[in-house]
PASEBA-1860 file (N, C-alpha, C; in nm, 3 decimals):
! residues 253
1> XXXXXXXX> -6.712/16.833/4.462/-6.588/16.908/4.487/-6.465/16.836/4.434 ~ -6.459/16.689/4.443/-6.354/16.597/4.416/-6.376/16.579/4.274 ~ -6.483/16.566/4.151/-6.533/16.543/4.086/-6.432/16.526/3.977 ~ -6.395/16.377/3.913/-6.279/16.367/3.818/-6.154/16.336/3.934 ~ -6.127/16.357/4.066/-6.038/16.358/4.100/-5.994/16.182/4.160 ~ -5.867/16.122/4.133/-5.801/15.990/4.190/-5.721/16.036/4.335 ~ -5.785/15.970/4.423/-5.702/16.004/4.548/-5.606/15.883/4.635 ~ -5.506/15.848/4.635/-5.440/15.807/4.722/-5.472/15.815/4.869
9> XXXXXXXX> -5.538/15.725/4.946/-5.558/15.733/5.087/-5.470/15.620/5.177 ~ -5.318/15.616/5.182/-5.292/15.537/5.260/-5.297/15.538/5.422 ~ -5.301/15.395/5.458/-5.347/15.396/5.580/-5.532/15.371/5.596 ~ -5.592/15.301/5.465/-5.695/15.364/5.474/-5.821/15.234/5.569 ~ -5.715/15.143/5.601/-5.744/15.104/5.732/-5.766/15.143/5.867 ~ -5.735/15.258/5.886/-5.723/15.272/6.017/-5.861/15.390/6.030 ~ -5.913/15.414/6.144/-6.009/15.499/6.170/-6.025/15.632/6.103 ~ -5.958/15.687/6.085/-5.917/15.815/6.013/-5.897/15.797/5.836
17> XXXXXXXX> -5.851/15.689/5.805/-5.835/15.630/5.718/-5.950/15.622/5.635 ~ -6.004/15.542/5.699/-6.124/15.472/5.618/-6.283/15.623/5.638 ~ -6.236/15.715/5.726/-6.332/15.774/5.690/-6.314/15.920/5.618 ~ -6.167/15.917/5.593/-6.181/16.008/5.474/-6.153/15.941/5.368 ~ -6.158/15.821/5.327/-6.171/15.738/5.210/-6.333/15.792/5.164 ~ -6.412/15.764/5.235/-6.567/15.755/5.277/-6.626/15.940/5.226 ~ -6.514/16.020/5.298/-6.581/16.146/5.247/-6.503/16.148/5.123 ~ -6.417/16.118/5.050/-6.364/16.190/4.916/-6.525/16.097/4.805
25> XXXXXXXX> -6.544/15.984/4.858/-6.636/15.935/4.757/-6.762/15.987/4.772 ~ -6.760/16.040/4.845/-6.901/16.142/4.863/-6.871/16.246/4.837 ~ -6.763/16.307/4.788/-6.772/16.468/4.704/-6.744/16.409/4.567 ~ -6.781/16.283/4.507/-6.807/16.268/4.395/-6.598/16.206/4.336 ~ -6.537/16.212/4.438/-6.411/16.141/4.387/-6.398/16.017/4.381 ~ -6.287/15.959/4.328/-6.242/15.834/4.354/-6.115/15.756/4.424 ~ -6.081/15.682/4.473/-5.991/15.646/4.552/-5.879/15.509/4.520 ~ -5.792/15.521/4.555/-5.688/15.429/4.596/-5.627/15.390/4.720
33> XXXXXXXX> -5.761/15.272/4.795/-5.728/15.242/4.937/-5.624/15.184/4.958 ~ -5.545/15.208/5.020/-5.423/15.132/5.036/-5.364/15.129/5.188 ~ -5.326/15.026/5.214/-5.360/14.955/5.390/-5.199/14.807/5.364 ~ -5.104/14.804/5.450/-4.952/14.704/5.465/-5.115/14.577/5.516 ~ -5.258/14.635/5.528/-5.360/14.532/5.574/-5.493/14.475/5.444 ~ -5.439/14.464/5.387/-5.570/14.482/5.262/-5.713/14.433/5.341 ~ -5.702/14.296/5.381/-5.848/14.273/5.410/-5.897/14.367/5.550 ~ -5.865/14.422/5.639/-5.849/14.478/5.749/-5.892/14.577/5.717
41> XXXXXXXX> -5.839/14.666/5.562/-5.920/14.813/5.537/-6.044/14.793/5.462 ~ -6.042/14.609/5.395/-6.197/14.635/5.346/-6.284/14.634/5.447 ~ -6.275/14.521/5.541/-6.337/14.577/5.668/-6.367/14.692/5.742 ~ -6.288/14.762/5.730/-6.290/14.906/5.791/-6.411/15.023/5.698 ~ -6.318/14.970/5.542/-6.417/15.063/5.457/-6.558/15.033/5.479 ~ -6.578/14.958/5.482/-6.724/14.884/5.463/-6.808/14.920/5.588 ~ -6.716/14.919/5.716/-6.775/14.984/5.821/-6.787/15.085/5.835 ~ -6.743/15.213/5.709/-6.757/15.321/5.716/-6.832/15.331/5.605
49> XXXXXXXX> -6.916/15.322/5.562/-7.007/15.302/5.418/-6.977/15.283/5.273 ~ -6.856/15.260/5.303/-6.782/15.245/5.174/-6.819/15.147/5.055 ~ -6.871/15.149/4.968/-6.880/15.076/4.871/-6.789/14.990/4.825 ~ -6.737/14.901/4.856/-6.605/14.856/4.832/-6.588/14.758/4.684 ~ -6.694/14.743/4.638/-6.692/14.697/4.472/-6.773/14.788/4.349 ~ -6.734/14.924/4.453/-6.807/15.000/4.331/-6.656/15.040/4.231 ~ -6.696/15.064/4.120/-6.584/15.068/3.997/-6.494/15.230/4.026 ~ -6.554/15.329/4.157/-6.456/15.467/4.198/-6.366/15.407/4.318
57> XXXXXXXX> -6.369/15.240/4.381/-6.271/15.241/4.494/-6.171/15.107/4.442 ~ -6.058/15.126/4.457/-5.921/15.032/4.478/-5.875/15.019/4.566 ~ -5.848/14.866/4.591/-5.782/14.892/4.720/-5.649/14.802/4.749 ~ -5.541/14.810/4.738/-5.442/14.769/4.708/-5.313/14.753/4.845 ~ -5.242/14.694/4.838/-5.149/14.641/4.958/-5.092/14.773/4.961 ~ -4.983/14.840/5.056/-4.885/14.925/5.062/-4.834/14.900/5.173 ~ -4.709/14.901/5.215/-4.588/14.909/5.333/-4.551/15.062/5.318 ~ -4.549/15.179/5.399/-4.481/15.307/5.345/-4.397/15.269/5.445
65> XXXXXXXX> -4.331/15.160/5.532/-4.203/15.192/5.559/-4.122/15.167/5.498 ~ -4.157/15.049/5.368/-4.057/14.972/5.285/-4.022/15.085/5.172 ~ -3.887/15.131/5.133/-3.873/15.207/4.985/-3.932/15.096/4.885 ~ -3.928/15.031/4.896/-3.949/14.911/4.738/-4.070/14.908/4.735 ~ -4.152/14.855/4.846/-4.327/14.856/4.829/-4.362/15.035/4.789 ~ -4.357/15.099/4.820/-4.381/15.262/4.766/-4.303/15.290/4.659 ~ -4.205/15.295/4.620/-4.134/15.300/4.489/-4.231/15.239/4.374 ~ -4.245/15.103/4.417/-4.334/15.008/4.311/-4.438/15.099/4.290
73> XXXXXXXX> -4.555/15.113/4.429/-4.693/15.136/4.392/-4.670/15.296/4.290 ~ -4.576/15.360/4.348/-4.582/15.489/4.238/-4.518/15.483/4.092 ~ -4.429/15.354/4.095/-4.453/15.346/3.959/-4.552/15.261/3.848 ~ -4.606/15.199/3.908/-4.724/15.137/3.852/-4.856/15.236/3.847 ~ -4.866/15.382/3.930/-4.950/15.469/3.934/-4.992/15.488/3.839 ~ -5.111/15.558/3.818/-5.176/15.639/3.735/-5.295/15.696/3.744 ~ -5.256/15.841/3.695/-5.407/15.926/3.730/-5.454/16.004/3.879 ~ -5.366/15.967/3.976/-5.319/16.038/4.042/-5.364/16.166/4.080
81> XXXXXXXX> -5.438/16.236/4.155/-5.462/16.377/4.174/-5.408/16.439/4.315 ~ -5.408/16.350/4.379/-5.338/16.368/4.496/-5.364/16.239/4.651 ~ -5.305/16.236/4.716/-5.272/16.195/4.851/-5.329/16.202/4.942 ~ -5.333/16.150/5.065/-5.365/16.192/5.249/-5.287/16.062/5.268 ~ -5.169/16.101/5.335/-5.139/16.011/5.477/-5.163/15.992/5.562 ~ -5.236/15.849/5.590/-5.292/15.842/5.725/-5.284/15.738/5.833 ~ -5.130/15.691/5.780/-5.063/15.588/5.802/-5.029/15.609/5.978 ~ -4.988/15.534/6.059/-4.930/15.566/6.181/-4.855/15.430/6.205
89> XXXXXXXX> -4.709/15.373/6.129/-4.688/15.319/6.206/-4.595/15.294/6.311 ~ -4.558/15.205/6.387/-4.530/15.231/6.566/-4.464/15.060/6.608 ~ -4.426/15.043/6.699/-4.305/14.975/6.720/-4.432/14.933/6.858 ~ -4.398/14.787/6.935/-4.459/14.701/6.999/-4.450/14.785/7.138 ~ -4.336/14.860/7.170/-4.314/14.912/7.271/-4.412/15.094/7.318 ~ -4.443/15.113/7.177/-4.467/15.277/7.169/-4.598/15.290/7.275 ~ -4.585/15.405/7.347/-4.714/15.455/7.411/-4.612/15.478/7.554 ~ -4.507/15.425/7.571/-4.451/15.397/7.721/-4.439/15.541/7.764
97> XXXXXXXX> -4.420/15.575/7.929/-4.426/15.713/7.966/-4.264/15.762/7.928 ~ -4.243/15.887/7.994/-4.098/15.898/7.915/-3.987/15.877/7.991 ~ -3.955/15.870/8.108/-3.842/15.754/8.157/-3.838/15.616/8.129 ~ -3.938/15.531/8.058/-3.945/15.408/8.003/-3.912/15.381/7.910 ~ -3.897/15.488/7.799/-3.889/15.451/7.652/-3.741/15.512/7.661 ~ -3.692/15.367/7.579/-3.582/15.353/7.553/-3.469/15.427/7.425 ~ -3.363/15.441/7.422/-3.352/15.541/7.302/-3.361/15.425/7.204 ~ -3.351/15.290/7.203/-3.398/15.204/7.063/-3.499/15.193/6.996
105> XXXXXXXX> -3.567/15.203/7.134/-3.769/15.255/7.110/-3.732/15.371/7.044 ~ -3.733/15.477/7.094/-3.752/15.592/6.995/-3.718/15.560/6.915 ~ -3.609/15.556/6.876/-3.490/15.566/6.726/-3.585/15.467/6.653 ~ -3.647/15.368/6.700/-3.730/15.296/6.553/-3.872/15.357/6.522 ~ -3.939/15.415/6.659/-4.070/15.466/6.614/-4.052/15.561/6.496 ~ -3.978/15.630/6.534/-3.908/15.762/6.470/-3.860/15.736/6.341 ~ -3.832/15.622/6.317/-3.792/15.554/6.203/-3.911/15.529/6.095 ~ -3.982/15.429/6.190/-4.092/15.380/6.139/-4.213/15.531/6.106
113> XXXXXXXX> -4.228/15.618/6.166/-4.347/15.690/6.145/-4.290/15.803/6.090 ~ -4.206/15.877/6.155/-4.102/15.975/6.012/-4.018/15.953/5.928 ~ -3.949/15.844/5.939/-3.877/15.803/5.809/-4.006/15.769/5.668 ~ -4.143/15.722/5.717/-4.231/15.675/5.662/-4.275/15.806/5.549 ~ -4.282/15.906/5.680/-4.327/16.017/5.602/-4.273/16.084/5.540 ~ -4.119/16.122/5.565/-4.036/16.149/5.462/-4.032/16.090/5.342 ~ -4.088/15.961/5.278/-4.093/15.868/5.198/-4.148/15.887/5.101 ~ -4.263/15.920/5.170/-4.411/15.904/5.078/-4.394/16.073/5.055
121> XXXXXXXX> -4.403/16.134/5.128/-4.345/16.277/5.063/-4.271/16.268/4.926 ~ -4.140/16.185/4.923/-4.061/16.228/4.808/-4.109/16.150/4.696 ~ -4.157/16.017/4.689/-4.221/15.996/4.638/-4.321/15.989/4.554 ~ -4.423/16.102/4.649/-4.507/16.146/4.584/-4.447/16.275/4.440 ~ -4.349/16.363/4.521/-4.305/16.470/4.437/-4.239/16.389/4.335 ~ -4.165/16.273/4.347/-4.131/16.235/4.202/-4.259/16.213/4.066 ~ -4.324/16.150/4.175/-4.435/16.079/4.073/-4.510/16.248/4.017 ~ -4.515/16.401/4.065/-4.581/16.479/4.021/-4.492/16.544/3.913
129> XXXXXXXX> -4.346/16.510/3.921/-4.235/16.537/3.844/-4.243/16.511/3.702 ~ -4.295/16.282/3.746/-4.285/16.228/3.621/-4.425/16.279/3.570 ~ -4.471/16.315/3.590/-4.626/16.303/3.547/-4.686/16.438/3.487 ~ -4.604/16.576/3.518/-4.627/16.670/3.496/-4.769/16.722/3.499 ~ -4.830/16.669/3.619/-5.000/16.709/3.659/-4.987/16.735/3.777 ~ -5.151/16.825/3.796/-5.190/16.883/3.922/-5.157/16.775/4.030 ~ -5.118/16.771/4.175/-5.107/16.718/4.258/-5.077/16.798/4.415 ~ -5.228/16.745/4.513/-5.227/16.790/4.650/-5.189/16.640/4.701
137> XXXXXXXX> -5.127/16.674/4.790/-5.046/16.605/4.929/-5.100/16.639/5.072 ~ -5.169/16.570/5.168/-5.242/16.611/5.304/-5.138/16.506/5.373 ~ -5.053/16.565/5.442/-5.006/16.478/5.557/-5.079/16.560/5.698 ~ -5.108/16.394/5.791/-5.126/16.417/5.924/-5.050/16.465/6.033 ~ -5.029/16.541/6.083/-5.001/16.628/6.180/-5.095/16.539/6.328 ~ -5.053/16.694/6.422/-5.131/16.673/6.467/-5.155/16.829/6.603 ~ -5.201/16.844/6.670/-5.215/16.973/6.773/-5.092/16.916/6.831 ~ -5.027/16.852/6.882/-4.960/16.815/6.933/-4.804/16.799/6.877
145> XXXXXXXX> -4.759/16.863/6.791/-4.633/16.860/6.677/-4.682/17.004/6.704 ~ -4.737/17.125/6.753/-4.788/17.237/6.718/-4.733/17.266/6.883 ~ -4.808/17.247/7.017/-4.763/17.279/7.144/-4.729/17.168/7.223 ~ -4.702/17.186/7.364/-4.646/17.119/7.416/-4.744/17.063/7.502 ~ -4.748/16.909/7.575/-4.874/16.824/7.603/-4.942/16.886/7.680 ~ -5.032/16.894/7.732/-5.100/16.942/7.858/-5.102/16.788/7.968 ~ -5.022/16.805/8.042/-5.014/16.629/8.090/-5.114/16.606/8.171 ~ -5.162/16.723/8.264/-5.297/16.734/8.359/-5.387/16.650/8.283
153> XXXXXXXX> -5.444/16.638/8.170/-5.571/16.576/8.100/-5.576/16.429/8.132 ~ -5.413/16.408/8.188/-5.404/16.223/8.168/-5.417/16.178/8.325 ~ -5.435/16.278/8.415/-5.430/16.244/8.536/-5.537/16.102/8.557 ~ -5.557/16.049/8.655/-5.627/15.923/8.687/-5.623/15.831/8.597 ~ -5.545/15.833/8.468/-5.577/15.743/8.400/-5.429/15.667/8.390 ~ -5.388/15.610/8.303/-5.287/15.472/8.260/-5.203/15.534/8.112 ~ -5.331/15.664/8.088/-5.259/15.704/7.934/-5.189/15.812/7.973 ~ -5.105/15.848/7.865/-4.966/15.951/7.792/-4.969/16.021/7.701
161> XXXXXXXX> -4.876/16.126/7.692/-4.849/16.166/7.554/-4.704/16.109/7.522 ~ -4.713/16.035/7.425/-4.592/15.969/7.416/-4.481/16.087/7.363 ~ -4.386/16.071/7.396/-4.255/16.156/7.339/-4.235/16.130/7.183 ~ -4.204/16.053/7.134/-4.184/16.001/7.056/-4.327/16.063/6.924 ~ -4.397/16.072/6.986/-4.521/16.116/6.875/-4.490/16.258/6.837 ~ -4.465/16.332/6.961/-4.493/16.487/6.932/-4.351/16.500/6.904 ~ -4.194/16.485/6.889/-4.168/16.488/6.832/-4.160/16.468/6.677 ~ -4.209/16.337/6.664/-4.258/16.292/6.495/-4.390/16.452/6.450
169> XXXXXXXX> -4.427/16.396/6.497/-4.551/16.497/6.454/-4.479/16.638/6.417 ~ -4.428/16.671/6.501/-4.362/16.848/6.471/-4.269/16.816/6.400 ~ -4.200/16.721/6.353/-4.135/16.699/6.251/-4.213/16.713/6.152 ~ -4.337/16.647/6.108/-4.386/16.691/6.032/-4.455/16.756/5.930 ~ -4.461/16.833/6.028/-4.504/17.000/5.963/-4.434/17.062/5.946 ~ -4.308/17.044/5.956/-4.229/17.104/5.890/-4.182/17.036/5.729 ~ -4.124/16.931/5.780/-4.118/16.829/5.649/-4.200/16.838/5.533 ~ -4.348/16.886/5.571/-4.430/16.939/5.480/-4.370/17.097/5.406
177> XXXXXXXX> -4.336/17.165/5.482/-4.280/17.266/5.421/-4.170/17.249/5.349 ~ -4.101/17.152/5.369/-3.982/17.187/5.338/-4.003/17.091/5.192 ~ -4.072/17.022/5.191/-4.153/16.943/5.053/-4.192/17.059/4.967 ~ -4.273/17.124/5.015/-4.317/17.231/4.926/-4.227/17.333/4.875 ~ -4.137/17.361/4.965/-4.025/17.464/4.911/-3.929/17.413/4.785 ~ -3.918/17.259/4.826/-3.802/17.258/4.739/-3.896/17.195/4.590 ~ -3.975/17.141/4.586/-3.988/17.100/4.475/-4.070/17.260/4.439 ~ -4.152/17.343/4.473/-4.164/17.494/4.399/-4.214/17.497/4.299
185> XXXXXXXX> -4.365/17.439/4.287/-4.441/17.459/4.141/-4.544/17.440/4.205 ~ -4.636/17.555/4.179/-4.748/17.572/4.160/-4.856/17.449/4.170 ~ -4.834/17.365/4.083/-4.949/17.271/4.087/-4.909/17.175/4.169 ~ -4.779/17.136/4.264/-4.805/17.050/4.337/-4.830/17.099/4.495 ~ -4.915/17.086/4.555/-4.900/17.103/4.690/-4.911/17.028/4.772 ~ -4.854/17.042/4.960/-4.856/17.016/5.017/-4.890/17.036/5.143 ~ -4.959/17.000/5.215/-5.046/17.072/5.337/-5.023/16.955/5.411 ~ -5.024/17.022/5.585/-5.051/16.950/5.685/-5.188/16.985/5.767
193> XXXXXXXX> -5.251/16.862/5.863/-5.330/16.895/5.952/-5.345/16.803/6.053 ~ -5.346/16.960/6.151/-5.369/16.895/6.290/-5.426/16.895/6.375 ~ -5.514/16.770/6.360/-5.652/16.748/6.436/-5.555/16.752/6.613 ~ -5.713/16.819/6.707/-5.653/16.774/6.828/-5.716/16.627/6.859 ~ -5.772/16.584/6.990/-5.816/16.442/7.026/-5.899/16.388/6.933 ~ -5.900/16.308/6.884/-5.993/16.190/6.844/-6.069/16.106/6.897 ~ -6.177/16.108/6.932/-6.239/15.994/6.983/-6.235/15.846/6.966 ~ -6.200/15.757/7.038/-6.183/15.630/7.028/-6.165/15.566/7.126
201> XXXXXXXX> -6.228/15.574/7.212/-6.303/15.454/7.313/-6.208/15.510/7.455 ~ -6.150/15.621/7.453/-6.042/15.686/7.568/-6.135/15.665/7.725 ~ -6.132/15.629/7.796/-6.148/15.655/7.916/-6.241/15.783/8.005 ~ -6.345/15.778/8.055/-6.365/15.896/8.084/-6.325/15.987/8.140 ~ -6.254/16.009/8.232/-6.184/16.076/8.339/-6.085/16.179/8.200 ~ -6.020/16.073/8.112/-5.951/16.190/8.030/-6.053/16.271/7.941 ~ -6.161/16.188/7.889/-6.262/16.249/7.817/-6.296/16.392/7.882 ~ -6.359/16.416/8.009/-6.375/16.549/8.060/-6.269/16.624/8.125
209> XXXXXXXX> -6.138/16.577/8.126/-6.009/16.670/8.154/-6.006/16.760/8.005 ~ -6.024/16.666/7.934/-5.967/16.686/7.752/-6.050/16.786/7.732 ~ -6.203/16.792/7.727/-6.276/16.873/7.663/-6.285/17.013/7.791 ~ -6.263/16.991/7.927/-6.217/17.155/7.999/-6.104/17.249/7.897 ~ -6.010/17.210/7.824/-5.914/17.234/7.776/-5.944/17.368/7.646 ~ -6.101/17.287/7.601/-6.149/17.303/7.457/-6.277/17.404/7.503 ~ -6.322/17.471/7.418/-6.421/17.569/7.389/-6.530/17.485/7.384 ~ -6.582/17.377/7.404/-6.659/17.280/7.470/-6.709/17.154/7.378
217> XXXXXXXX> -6.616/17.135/7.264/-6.644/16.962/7.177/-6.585/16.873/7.297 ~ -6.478/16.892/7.322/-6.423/16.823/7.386/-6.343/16.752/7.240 ~ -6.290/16.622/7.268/-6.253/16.557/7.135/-6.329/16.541/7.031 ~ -6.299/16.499/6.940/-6.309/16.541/6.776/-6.377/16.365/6.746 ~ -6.481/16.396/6.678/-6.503/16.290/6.567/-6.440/16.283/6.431 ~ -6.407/16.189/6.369/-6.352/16.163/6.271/-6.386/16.248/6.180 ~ -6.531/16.258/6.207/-6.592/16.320/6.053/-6.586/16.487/6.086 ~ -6.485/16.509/6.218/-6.477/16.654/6.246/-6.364/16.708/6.148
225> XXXXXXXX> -6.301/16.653/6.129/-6.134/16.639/6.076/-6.126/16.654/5.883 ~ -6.240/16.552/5.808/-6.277/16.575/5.702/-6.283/16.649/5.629 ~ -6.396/16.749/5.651/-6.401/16.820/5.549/-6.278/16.933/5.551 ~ -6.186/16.951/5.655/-6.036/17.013/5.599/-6.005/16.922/5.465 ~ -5.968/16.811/5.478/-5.885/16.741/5.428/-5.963/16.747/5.267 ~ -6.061/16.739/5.296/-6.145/16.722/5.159/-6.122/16.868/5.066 ~ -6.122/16.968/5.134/-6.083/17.157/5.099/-5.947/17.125/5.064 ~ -5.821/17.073/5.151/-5.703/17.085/5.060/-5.677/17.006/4.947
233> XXXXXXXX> -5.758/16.848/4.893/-5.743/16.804/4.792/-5.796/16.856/4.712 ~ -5.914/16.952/4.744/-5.986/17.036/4.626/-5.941/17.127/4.516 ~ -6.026/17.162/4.433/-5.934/17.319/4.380/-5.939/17.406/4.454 ~ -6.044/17.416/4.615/-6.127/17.529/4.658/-5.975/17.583/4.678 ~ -5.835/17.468/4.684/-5.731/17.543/4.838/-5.661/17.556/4.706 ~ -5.645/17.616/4.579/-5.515/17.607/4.486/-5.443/17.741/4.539 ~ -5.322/17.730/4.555/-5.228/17.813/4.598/-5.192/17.801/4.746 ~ -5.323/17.715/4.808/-5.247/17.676/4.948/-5.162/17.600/4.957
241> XXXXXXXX> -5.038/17.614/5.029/-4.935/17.524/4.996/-4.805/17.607/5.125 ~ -4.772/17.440/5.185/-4.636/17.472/5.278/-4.740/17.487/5.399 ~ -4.845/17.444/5.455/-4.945/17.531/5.575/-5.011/17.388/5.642 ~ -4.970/17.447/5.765/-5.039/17.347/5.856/-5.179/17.398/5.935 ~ -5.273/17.349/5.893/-5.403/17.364/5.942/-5.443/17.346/6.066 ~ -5.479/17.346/6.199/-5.525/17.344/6.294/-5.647/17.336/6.344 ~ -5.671/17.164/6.425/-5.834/17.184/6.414/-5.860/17.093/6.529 ~ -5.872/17.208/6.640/-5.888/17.207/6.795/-5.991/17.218/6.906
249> XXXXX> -6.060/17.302/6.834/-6.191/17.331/6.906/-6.110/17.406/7.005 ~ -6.056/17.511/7.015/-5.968/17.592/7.093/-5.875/17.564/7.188 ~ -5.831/17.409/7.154/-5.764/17.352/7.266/-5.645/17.395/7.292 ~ -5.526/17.497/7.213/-5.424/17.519/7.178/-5.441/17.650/7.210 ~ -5.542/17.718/7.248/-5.573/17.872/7.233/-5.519/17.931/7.373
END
């Protein structure tokens, strides 16, 4: 499906990261891992089956909060077919409930994880500008930038929905649109998606609040989330563009 295609996966350290690094090289693409962690995402890749010295994977430093580290890597680019952001980053304080978090806390998460994404957004549209080629863009979303928390799920436990996220997040589905509107050509697009829970070691008590919610997965495996992401870098999605995807297991319904 990817076949011929160069993909940009930043963030491709992180859980989500490294395993749609993992599915684009299994629809026959190739990649550009890129992690502010280099050795941290070969680790990661590798724990996700990644071939990490085969001649289809790179894997290279990136900061997307810094303009200069992203400026650089897109001008040193090449070949390029498209993107997934899968970056998340977050300030020492983030996760706090919401009389705790401070407006400095916000104002930097907010900084750090949507200023980030605003970044790599424009960025990217320059580089499809200079380059005058096909180019898809997948930023992360999430169910949660879409409705408002269900806070019941967190009962007995220590966890949150942080404020600070679902604002960012619904920022960015829009930001995706508004990427797509203004730059207005055909061959570049931009899509969001938004997975609901992820599995990652959560607690049980929220585990079976979470999945009452849902048409009965309960939370999402990584590799639930994929093959979207793999359909909008494809040709399968040409003309999809400006659209945020949703992928809940009816949790939002």
């Amino acid at each position: 499906m990817l076949a011929g295609k160069k993909i940009l996966v930043a963030g491709a350290g992180g859980l989500l990261g490294a395993s749609v690094a993992f599915a684009i090289l299994q629809n026959q693409g190739s990649i550009v891992a890129a992690d502010i962690d280099t050795n941290l995402a070969e680790e990661r890749l590798k724990a996700a089956g990644v071939d990490t010295g085969s001649g289809r994977v790179e894997i290279c430093e990136l900061d997307v909060t810094s303009e200069d580290s992203v400026a650089a890597f897109f001008a040193g680019a090449e070949g390029l077919s498209g993107a997934v952001n899968c970056t998340y980053p977050r300030n020492a304080t983030y996760g706090a409930h919401f009389f705790d978090v401070t407006l400095q806390s916000f104002n930097e998460n907010s900084s750090l994880h949507l200023g980030s994404a605003f970044l790599f957004c424009q960025q990217c549209a320059r580089y499809f500008l200079k380059n005058n080629d096909g180019f898809s863009l997948v930023n992360l979303a999430s169910i949660y930038g879409v409705v408002a928390p269900t806070f019941g799920i967190y009962d007995g436990t220590s966890m949150t929905m942080p404020v600070e996220y679902a604002a960012i997040k619904s920022a960015i589905i829009h930001l995706t649109k508004y990427t797509s509107a203004y730059v207005k050509d055909s061959r570049f697009r931009v899509n969001s998606v938004s997975p609901g829970g992820i599995l990652d070691g959560q607690p049980e008590a929220f585990l079976r609040q979470y999945r009452d919610q849902t048409n009965g997965k309960g939370m999402l495996d990584v590799e639930d989330v994929t093959p979207t992401i793999i359909f909008l870098l494809s040709d399968s999605s040409a003309y999809l563009t400006g659209q945020n995807i949703v992928i809940d297991d009816g949790f939002s319904v």
